[in-house]
Backbone as numpy.savetxt, mean C-alpha at the origin, in Angstrom:
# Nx Ny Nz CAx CAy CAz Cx Cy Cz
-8.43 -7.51 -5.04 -9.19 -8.66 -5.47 -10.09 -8.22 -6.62
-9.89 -8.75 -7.73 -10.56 -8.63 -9.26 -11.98 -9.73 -9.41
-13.11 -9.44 -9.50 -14.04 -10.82 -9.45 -14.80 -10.37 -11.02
-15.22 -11.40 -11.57 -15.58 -11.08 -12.81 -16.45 -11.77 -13.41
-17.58 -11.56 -14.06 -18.85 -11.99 -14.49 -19.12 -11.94 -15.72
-19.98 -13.16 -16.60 -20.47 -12.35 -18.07 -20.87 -11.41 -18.15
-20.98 -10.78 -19.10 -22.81 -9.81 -19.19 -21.80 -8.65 -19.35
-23.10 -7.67 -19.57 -22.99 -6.35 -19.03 -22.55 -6.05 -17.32
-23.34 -6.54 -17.00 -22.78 -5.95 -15.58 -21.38 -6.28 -15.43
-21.02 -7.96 -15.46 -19.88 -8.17 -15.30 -18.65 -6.94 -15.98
-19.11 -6.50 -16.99 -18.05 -5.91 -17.67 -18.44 -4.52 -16.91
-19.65 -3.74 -16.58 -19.30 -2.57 -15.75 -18.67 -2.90 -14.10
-18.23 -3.88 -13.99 -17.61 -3.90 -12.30 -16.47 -4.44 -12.73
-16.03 -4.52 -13.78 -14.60 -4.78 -14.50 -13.85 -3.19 -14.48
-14.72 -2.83 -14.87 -14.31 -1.35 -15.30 -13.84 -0.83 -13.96
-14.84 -0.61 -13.59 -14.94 0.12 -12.29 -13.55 -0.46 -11.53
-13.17 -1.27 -11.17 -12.23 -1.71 -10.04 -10.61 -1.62 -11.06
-10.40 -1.50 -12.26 -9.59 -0.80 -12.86 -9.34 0.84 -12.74
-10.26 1.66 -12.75 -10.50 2.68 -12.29 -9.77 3.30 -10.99
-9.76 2.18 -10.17 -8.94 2.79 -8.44 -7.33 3.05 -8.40
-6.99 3.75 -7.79 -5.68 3.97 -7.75 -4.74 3.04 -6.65
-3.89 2.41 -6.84 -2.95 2.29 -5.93 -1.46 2.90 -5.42
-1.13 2.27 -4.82 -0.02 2.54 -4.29 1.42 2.42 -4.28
2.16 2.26 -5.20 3.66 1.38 -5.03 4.57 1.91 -4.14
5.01 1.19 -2.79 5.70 1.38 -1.78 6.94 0.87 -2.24
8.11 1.81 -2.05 9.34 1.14 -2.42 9.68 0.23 -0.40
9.95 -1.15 -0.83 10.32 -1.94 0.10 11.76 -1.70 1.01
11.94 -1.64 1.55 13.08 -1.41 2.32 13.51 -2.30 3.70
14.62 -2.84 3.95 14.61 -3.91 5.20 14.62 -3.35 6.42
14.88 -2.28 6.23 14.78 -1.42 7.40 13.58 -0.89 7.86
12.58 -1.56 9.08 11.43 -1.05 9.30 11.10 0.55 8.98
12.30 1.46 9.70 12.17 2.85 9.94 11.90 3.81 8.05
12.93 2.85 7.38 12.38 3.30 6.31 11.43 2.92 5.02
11.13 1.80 5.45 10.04 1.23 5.05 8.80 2.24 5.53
8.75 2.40 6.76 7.27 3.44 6.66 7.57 4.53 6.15
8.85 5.49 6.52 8.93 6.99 5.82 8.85 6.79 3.75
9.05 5.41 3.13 8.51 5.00 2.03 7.33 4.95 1.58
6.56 4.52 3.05 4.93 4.48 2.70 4.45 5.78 2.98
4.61 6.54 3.57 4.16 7.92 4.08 4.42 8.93 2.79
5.66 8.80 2.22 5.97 9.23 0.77 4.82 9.93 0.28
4.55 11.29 -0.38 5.74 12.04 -1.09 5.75 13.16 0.55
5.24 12.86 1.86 4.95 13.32 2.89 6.39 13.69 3.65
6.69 14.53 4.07 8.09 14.71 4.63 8.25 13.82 5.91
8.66 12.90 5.94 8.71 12.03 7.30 9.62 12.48 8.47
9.54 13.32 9.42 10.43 13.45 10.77 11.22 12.56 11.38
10.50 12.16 11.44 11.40 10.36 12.96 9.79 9.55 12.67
10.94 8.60 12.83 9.99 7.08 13.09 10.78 6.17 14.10
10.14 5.84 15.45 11.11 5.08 16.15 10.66 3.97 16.18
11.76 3.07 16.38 11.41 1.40 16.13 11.09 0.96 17.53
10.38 0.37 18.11 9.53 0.15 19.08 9.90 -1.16 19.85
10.26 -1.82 18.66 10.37 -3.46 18.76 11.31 -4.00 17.69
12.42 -4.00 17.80 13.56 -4.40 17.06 13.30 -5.61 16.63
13.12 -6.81 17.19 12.89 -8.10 17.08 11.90 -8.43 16.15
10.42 -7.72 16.42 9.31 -8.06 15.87 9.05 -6.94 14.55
10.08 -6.17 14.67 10.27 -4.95 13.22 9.18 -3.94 13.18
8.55 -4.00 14.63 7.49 -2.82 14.84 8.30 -1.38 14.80
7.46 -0.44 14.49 7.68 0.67 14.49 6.42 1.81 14.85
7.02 2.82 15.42 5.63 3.29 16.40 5.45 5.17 15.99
């Protein structure tokens, strides 16, 4: 969420929240590899799916 104001200040809390890093998760339909995606560049072991139906994974 980006919020933004005239002024000076407005433009130093512009800055600032450009500044943060995120994340790009490659998406996958498969719960199990959808998280070893998010866990990325982390060597993922096992991920077991918990709940097939509801696409939990535990």
């Amino acid at each position: 969420m980006l919020a933004s104001a005239d002024g000076p200040a407005g433009a130093q809390r512009d800055e600032r929240a450009f500044r943060e890093k995120i994340d790009i998760i490659d998406y996958d339909e498969d719960p199990a590899r959808f998280v070893a995606n998010a866990l990325s560049p982390a060597k993922v072991v096992s991920v077991t799916v918990i709940d097939q139906a509801a696409r939990a994974a535990g």
